[in-house]
N, C-alpha and C positions, 0 to 999 in steps of 0.2 A: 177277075176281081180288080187288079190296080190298073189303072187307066181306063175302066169301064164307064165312069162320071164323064171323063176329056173328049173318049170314044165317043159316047152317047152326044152331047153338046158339039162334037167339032171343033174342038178345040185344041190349042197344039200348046201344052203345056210347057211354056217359055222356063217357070219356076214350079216346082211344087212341094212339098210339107220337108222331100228332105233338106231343102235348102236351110230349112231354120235350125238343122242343125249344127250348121255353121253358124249362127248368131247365138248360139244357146246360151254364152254369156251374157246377152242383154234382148231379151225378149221384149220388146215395147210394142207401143200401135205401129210407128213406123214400120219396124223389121218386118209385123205380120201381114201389112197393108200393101209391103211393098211384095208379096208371093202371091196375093189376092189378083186375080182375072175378072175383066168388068164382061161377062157374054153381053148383057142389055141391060137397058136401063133398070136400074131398080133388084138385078143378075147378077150375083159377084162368085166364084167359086176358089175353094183353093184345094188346087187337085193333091192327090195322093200320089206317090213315085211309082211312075208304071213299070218300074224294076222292081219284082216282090226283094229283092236283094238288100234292096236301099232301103225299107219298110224296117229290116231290124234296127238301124241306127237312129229312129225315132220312138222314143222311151215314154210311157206314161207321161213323167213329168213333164217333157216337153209338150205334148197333147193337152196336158191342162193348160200349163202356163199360153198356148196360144188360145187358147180356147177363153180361156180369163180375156185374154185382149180382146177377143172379136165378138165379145160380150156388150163390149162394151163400145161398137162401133154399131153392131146391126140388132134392129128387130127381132128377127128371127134366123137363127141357125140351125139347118139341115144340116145332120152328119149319115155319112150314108157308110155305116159300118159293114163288118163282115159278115156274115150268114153264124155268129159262134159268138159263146161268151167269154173269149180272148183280153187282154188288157185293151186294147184300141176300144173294142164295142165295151166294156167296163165303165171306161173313160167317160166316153159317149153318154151311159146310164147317168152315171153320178153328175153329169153336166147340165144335163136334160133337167128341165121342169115339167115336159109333155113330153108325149112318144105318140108316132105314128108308123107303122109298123108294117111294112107291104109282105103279104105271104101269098104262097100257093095254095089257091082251094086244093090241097090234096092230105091224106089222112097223116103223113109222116109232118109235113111240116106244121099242121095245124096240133100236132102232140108235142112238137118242138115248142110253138105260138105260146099254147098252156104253159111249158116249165119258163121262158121266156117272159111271159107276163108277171106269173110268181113272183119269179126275181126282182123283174122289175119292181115290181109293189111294196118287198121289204126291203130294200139298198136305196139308205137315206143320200139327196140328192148332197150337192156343195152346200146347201144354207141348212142341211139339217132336217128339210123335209124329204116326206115321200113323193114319188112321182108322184102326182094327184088325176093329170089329164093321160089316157090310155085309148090309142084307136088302132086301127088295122086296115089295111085297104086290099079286096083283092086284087090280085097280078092278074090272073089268069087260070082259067080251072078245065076240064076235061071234061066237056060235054057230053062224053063216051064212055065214062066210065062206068066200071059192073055193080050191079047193085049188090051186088056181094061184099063190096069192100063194106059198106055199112058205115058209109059216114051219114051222121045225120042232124040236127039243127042241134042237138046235146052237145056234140062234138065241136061247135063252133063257138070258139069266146067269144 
């Protein structure tokens, strides 16, 4: 889970999210642009501390307040939370004005997907509203599974 983003892109995370823990008195565009990695044009990321260790010393608040800033730098922010609805993916919710949502075509996670969407639907965002845009992409699904397990198109939000 932490450095799986860095892992994935090849990337060697010079600074990442715990660094702003060290700024946490003055959170600005600066502080948060300067932990931001350019991969390509138009590609920016700011990786997570690939020490689950260091993960605890980064608080809600903090999560907002950088997230208020790179609000206000880019188009669009991808936050690529945990598999749970922990404070970090909370965050995530409340920040979000759309969700896309990648799962496993499999029966456990697509009953996970339903209480997950719920959620989503009634936790009004930062301005007040509700999530309004909701999508799902499949990952990857098991082309061998039994038809016994009895998923079937009912089962899929």
């Amino acid at each position: 889970q932490f450095g799986d983003v860095g892992i994935a892109l090849r990337v060697n995370p010079v600074k990442t999210l715990k660094d702003i823990v060290e700024m946490s008195s003055h959170i600005d565009k600066q502080a948060v642009t300067s932990l931001v990695i350019n991969v390509k044009p138009n590609f920016d990321v700011l990786l997570a501390p690939s020490n689950p260790v260091d993960a605890e010393y980064i608080t809600g608040e903090l999560c907002g307040s950088v997230l208020h800033q790179l609000q206000s730098i880019y188009d669009y922010i991808i936050i690529d939370s945990p598999p749970s609805l922990g404070l970090i993916t909370v965050n995530g919710l409340v920040a979000a004005d759309s969700l896309l949502i990648p799962v496993q075509a499999e029966y456990y996670a697509l009953e996970g997907l339903t209480h997950l969407m719920e959620t989503a639907h009634t936790m009004p965002t930062v301005t007040g509203e509700h999530t309004n845009e909701l999508g799902t992409g499949q990952t990857r699904a098991n082309l061998f599974a039994e038809p016994r397990h009895g998923l079937s198109d009912a089962d899929v939000p």
